[in-house]
Residue, then its C-alpha position, 0 to 999 in steps of 0.5 A: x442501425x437499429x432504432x432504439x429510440x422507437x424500439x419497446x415503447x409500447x412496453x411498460x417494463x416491470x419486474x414482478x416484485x414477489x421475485x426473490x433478489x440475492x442480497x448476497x454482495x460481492x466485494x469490489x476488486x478494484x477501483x479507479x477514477x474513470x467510473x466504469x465499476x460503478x457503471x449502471x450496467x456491466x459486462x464481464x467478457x471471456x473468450x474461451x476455446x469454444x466461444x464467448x461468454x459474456x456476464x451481464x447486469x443490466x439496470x433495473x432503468x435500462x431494461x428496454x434497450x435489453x428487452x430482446x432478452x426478457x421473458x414474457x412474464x416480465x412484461x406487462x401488455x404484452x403484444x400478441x405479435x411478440x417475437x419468439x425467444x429465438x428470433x429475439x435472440x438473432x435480433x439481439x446478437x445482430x443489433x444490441x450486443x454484437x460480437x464479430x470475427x476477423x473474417x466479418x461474420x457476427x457470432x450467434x448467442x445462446x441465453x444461458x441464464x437469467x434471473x433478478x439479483x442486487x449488483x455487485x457492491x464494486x465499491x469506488x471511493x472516489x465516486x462523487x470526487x472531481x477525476x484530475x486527469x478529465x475534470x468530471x464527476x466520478x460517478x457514483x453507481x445507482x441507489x436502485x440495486x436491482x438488476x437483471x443477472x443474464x449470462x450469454x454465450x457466443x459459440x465459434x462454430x468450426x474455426x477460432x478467430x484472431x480478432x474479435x470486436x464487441x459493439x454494444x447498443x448503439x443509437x443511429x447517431x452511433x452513441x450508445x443510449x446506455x452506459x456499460x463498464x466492462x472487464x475482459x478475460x482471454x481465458x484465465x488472462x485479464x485483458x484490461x482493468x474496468x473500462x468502457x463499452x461505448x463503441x465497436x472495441x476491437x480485441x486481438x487475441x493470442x491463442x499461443x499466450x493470452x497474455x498478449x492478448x490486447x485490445x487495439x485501443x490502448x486506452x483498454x489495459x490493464x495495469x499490470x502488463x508485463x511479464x517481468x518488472x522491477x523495483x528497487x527500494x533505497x533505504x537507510x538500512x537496505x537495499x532490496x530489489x523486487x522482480x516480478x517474473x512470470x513462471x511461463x516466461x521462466x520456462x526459457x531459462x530454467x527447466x521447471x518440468x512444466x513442459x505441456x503443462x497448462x497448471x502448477x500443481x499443488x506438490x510442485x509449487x514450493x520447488x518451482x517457486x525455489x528454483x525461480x528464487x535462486x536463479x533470479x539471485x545468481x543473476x541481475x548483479x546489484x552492486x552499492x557504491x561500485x561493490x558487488x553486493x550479495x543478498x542478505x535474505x531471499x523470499x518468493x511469493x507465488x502472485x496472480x495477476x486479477x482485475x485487481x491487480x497483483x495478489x498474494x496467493x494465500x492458497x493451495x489450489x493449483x495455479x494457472x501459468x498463463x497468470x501466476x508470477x512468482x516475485x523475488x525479493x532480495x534483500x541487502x543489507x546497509x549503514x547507511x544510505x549509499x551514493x550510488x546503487x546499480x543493478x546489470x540486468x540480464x533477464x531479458x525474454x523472448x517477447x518482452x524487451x523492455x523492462x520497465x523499472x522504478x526507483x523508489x527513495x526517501x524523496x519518492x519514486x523514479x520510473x524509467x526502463x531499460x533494454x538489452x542494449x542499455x540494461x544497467x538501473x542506476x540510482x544515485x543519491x542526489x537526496x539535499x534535505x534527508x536527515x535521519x531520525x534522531x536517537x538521544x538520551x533522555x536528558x533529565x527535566x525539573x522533575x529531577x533538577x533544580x537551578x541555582x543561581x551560582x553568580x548571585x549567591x557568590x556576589x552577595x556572599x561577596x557583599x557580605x565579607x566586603x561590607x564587614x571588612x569595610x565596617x571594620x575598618x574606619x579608614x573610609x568615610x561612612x559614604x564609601x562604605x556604603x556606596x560599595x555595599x549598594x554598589x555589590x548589592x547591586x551587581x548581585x542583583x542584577x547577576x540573576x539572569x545569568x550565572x545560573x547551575x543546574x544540580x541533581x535533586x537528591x529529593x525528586x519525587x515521582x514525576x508528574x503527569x507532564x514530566x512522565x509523558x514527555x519521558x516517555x514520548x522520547x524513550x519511545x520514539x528512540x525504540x521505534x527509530x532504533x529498531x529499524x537497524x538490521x545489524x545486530x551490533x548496531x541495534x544493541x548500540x542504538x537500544x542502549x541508548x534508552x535501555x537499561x545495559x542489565x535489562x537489555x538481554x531481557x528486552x530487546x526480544x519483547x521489543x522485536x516481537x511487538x513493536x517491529x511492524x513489517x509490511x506486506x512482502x516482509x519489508x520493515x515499515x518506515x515510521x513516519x510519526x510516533x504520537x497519540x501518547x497517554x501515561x497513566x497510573x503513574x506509580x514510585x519503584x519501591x526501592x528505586x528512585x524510578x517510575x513505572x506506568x501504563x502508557x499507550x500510543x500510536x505509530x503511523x507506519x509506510x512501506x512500499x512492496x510491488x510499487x505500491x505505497x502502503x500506510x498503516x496506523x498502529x496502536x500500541x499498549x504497555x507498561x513500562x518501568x523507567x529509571x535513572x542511570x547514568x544521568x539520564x532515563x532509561x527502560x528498565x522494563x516493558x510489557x507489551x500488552x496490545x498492539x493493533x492496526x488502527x488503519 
């Protein structure tokens, strides 16, 4: 074991200052709780066809356990006796980064490059936060940017192995003295999200489908794991299944003409991605409350799977089958939430026969799995507390009503006629009729807590700032809950509530264009909140009794696509003119001027 405590302590490391850094940064990827993107080193790890290729960048503070790699002039007192680069080179791939086959033999490596950069900029924002599962310190990733950029390679000489371990510097305690993060590809393929080097890792690789390529420690995966998942989303109005299927993995079912093929090429993606879409529709039959239901909408994305996850392809390159999945969602259309929603899968693949699914409702998310002796996903409404939002006129407030006190006004009209027919009539003595005009008085009086009418003011005048705001805070709130139905006739009873029926033809489209927010993947987003109101200029309608003004507001929205949450902040501006109809406020008008993401 090599002595890295003794090893180049008689070297002062410098690097020469006059050297020019990049201070291009690359933008993190991913991020995590454990810390390894932000580790002062990091190793990017491919097992190619031919060998090993191994990106590093070492800390500017841990160059001495790396000094096997630096040139001379990287040095100061250099000792005469310095090992030449190729006998540096066999003592680096024998004791500090060491890669090793299934038979036993350590590869040779080969320097390719080494230049000073500023590290990638893998961004964490947890870094400095307390990790819940561990309990430590998220750490945060050196102020020093400065790093030695080095690219290795690790030829396999005539016969590729089945196994390769990687072990990095390691004291003769068996601790590493340095702290390494690193990803690793088989080819095109992720093997793991950002993890750690911090022992002998060993990687068990498949030739046939790096796919399954994985390292022995389980703690080393990446998220993303299997070649076909499901999701399925219940929702107010729709159900919609999303399925993640691997194209190479749909090669058993459909023929895609991808036979001895390692890319799909440019021309052939649409009709690939159709193909996979439809089949995936014939097949895993969804049935809500026990009725066979048949999608409303079908859509397909080509995804590839990174480091980062899964990503949309945004763009015309060919893609890679080993990585490339096309994801189907299949959307159905609702009333209202169902009792029971089941879905019989049937796509089970030569190599995975399990198929790990989540269930996501209004009250969160539920993950099980299924198999080809159990294959059906059943959800059912257990939901106790879920109420919908709530779509009500627009009642008039005091800018347009007064109150009377009918009972008071009667008692005391009473009063009237009773004391002159009693003052007429000398029957009584002067006593009683007295004691009966207090006595009504009183009762009059008394009648103003209660007996009150409210009436129509045939005098309103143009609401004021408070009575506007509250106006138009309900009629809002009423469109963005209203849009959320999918079923034409149910959007135009929902609209009519808070919309003027002579200009709904003409408002319904601007509201679809402005006002629908839609999330990634085409789902329409749930409105958590509707706030943040400001009405201003507040003007008369020449002509009616209605107002018009310039209003703003925001809308927090959320969605969920591919098991992931999505939450969005949104700011909207518009006029709008609002009138009396019917005995309530209702659109009569809107201009959306801007709406933008906030978030």
């Amino acid at each position: 074991m090599l002595n890295l405590e003794k090893k180049g302590t008689t070297y002062l490391f410098q690097i020469v200052l006059n050297l020019v850094f990049s201070t291009q940064i690359a933008l993190a990827d991913w991020v995590s709780l454990s810390g390894a993107e932000t580790s002062p080193n990091t190793a990017e790890i491919y097992v190619l066809d031919n060998g090993v290729r191994i990106q590093l960048e070492i800390y500017i503070g841990d160059l001495e356990v790396f000094e096997d790699l630096l040139p001379d002039q990287f040095l100061l007192n250099l000792p005469p006796d310095r090992p030449s680069l190729s006998q540096r080179l066999d003592d680096f791939s024998k004791q500090i980064l060491r890669v090793s086959t299934d038979k036993g033999s350590l590869l040779p490596v080969r320097l390719e490059l080494l230049e000073p950069r500023l590290r990638k900029d893998r961004y964490s924002p947890f870094a400095g936060l307390i990790n819940p599962t561990t309990g430590s310190k998220v750490p945060a990733a050196p102020v020093d940017k400065r790093v030695i950029y080095v690219e290795l390679f690790y030829p396999f000489g005539d016969e590729r192995p089945d196994t390769l371990t990687f072990t990095p510097p390691l004291n003769q305690k068996g601790k590493t003295p340095v702290t390494i993060g690193f990803l690793a590809f088989h080819k095109a393929v992720p093997v793991i999200d950002f993890g750690y080097l911090e022992r002998p890792e060993q990687l068990n690789l498949d030739w046939q489908d790096p796919w399954y390529t994985a390292f022995k420690n389980l703690v080393l995966k990446r998220r993303q794991k299997d070649a076909m998942t499901s999701f399925i989303y219940i929702e107010p109005r729709e159900v919609r299944h999303e399925a993640l299927f691997r194209v190479q993995d749909m090669k058993d079912w459909i023929d895609l003409g991808l036979e001895g093929k390692t890319n799909i090429e440019t021309n052939e993606r649409n009709s690939i991605k159709q193909k996979i879409a439809n089949f995936a529709a014939s097949k895993n039959t969804l049935k809500v409350n026990g009725a066979i239901a048949f999608p409303d909408r079908i859509k397909a994305n080509y995804v590839k799977i990174t480091s980062s996850g899964i990503v949309l392809v945004d763009d015309d390159r060919p893609l890679n089958l080993s990585t490339t999945m096309v994801g189907v969602i299949l959307t159905y259309r609702i009333n209202a939430l169902p009792q029971e929603v089941t879905v019989d899968w049937e796509m089970f693949g030569k190599r995975q026969k399990k198929i790990n699914t989540t269930l996501i409702d209004p009250a969160g998310q539920i993950m099980s799995y299924i198999e080809p002796d159990d294959p059906v996903i059943k959800w059912q409404n257990f939901l106790v507390s879920f109420e919908e939002p709530d779509i009500s006129p627009v009642e008039f407030g005091d800018e347009r009503l007064f109150r009377l006190p009918a009972l008071t006004i009667a008692l005391f009209l009473l009063s009237l006629v009773v004391g002159i027919f009693i003052f007429r009539t000398r029957r009584t003595s002067i006593v009683i009729r007295v004691g009966i005009i207090v006595f009504l008085l009183a009762g009059a009086g008394a009648s103003t807590s209660t007996g009150w009418i409210t009436l129509v003011n045939p005098a309103a005048q143009t609401p004021n700032q408070e009575s506007a705001t509250r106006i138009v805070k309900q009629i809002t709130e009423n469109l963005h809950y209203a849009l959320r139905e999918n079923v034409p006739e149910a959007l135009d009873n929902a609209l009519r509530i808070s919309v003027s029926p002579a200009a709904l033809a003409e408002i319904k489209p601007e509201l679809n264009r402005a006002l629908v927010i839609e999330m990634q993947g085409g789902s329409i987003a749930t409105i958590k909140e509707v706030g943040g109101f400001a009405v201003k200029n507040i003007q008369p309608i020449t002509g009616e009794k209605g107002f018009r003004a310039s209003t703003e507001w925001s809308v927090e929205a959320s969605g969920s696509h591919w098991g992931h949450p999505h939450f969005r902040i949104f700011r909207f501006n518009a006029l709008m003119e609002i009138a009396p109809i019917d005995g309530v406020w209702k659109l009569t008008g809107i201009t959306i001027t801007s709406a933008r993401s906030v978030s």
